[in-house]
C-alpha positions in Angstrom: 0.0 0.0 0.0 1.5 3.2 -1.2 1.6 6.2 1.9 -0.4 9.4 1.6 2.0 11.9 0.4 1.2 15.4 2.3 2.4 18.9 0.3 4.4 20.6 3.0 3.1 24.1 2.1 -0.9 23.6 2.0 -1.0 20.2 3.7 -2.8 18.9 0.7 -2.8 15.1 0.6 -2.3 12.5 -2.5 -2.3 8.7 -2.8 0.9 8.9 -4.5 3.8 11.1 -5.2 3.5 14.3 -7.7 6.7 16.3 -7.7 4.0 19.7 -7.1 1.2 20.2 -5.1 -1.9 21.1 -7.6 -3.5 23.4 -5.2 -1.0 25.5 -4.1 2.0 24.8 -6.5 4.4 24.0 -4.2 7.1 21.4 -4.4 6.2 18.2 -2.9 9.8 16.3 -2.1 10.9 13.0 -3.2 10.7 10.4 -1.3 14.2 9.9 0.5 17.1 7.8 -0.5 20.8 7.7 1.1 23.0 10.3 -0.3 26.0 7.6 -1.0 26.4 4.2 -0.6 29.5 4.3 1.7 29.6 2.9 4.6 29.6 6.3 6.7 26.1 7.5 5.4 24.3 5.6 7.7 25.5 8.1 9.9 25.1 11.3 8.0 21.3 12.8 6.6 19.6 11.2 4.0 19.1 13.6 1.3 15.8 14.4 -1.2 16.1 13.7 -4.6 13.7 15.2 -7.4 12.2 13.1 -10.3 13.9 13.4 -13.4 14.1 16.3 -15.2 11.4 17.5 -17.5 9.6 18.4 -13.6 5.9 19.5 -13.6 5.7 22.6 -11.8 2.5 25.1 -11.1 1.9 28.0 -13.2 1.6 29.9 -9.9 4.4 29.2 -8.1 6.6 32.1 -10.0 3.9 34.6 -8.3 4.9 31.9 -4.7 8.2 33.0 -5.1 7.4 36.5 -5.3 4.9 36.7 -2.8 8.0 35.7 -0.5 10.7 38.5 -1.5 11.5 41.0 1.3 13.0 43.0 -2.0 9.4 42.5 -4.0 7.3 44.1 -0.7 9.7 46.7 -0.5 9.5 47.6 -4.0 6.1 47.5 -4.3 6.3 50.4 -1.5 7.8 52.4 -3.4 6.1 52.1 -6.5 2.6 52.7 -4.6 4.3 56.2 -3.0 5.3 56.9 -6.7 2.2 56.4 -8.2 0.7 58.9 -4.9 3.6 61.4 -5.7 2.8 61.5 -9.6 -1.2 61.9 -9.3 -0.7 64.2 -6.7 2.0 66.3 -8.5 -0.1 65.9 -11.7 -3.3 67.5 -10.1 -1.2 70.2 -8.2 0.2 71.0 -11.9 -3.0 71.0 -13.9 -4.9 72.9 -10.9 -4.7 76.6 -9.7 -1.5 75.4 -7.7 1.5 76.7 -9.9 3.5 74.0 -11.6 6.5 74.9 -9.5 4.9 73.0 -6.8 3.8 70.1 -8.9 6.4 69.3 -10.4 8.9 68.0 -8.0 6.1 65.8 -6.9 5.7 64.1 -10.2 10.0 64.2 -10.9 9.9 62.2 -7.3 7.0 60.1 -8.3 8.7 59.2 -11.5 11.7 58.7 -9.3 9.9 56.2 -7.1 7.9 53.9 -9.9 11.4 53.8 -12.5 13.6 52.6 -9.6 10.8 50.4 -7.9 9.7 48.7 -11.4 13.1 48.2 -12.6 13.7 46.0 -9.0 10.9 44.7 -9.6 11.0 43.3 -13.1 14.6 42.1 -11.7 13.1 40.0 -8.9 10.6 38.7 -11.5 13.2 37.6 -13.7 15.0 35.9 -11.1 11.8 34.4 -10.0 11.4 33.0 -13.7 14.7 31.8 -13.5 14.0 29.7 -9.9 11.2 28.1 -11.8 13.7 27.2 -14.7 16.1 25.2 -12.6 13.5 23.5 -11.0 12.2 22.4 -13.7 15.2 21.3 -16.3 18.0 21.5 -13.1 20.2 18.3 -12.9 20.6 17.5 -9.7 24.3 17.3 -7.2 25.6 16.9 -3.8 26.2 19.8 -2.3 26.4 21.6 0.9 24.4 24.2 2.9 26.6 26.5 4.3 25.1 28.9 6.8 21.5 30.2 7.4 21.6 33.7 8.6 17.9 35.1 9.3 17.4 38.5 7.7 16.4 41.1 10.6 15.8 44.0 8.4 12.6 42.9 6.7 9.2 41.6 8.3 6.5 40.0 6.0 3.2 39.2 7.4 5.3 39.4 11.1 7.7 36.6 9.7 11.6 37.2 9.0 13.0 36.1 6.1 16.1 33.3 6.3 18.7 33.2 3.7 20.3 30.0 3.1 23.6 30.0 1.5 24.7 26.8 -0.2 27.8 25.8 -2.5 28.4 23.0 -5.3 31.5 21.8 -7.0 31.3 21.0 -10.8 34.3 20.1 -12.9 36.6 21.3 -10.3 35.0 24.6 -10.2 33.2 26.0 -7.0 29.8 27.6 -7.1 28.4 29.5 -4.6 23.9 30.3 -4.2 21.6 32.0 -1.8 17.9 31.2 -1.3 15.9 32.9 0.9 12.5 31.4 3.0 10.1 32.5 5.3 9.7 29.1 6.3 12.5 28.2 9.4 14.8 26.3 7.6 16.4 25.2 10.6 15.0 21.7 10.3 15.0 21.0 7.2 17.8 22.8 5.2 20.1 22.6 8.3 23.5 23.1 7.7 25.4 20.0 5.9 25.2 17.8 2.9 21.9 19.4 0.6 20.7 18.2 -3.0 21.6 21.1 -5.5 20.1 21.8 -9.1 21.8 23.9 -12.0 21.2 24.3 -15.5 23.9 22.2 -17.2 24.8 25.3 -19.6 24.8 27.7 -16.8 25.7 26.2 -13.4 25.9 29.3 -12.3 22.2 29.2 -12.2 21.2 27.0 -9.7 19.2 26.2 -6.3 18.6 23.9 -3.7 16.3 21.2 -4.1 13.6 21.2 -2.6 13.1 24.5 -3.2 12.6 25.8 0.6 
């Protein structure tokens, strides 16, 4: 008898495994298997390995990954003050106010919304790019290297984690960050981690699962 397989991000169950939950898009991990057949990994934590690569994942999980960026709600405030500062500027210009009050509102509105979308469309692309490697990403040992919790940003009342990770590849060290407003303390603790990269680009790469 197969076991119910339970998505760790909705808690939505399945009589067998699906690499993504269908509800919320999240990804569902493997089930387990021992990093290495020697005889010391008995003694060392067993590592999740994804299904081979073409991987199924939600449409909506780019808009997961965004809903999770410290640098995404940030930006967003910035582009809501600059779209405050450029109505407001615009209506001071066009009304009895002279334009020599209304125009430094919209230059800083402009200001706000060019920087804010620009940091935006960059998050999105990186976003795009998560969603890439998990999906065509060939999968290595690697480690996790520290997990350092990000004081300086509070979403929803929850601080952000950044998870810092490294892979070697034909003799060559690569280095990542992931960040999670999950507590990755139990389960992308510090030591051996599954990593996947694009086999053109290694440089592009992530932990698997995705936290």
């Amino acid at each position: 008898m197969n076991s119910v397989v339970i998505c760790p991000w909705c808690g939505t169950n399945y009589l067998s495994f699906q690499s993504n939950c269908s509800n919320c898009g999240g990804t569902i991990p493997a089930p387990a298997r021992v990093a290495d057949a020697q005889p010391q990994a008995a003694t060392r934590r067993q590592l999740t390995w994804p299904p081979s690569p073409p991987r199924s994942i939600a449409p909506n999980y780019v808009w997961k990954i965004l809903g999770q960026d410290g640098w995404v709600i940030s930006m967003a405030v910035f582009v809501m003050l600059g779209i405050i500062f450029t109505v407001v500027g615009g209506g001071l210009t066009l009304g009895i106010i002279t334009a020599f009050v209304g125009l430094p509102f919209i230059g800083m509105g402009l200001l706000f919304l060019g920087g804010g979308g620009a940091v935006l469309y960059w998050r999105y692309e990186q976003a795009v790019q998560t969603v890439e490697v998990l999906k065509s990403g060939r999968a290595k040992e690697g480690e996790i290297i520290g997990l350092e919790p990000n004081h300086s940003v509070r979403i929803n009342g929850r601080m952000p984690w950044n998870i810092r990770y490294q892979f070697t590849l034909d003799g060559k060290l690569y280095e990542g960050v992931t960040s999670t407003l999950n507590n990755p303390q139990l389960t992308h603790a510090p030591g051996p981690a599954v990593v996947l990269y694009l086999p053109d680009h290694p440089e592009k790469n992530q932990l698997y699962p995705h936290p």
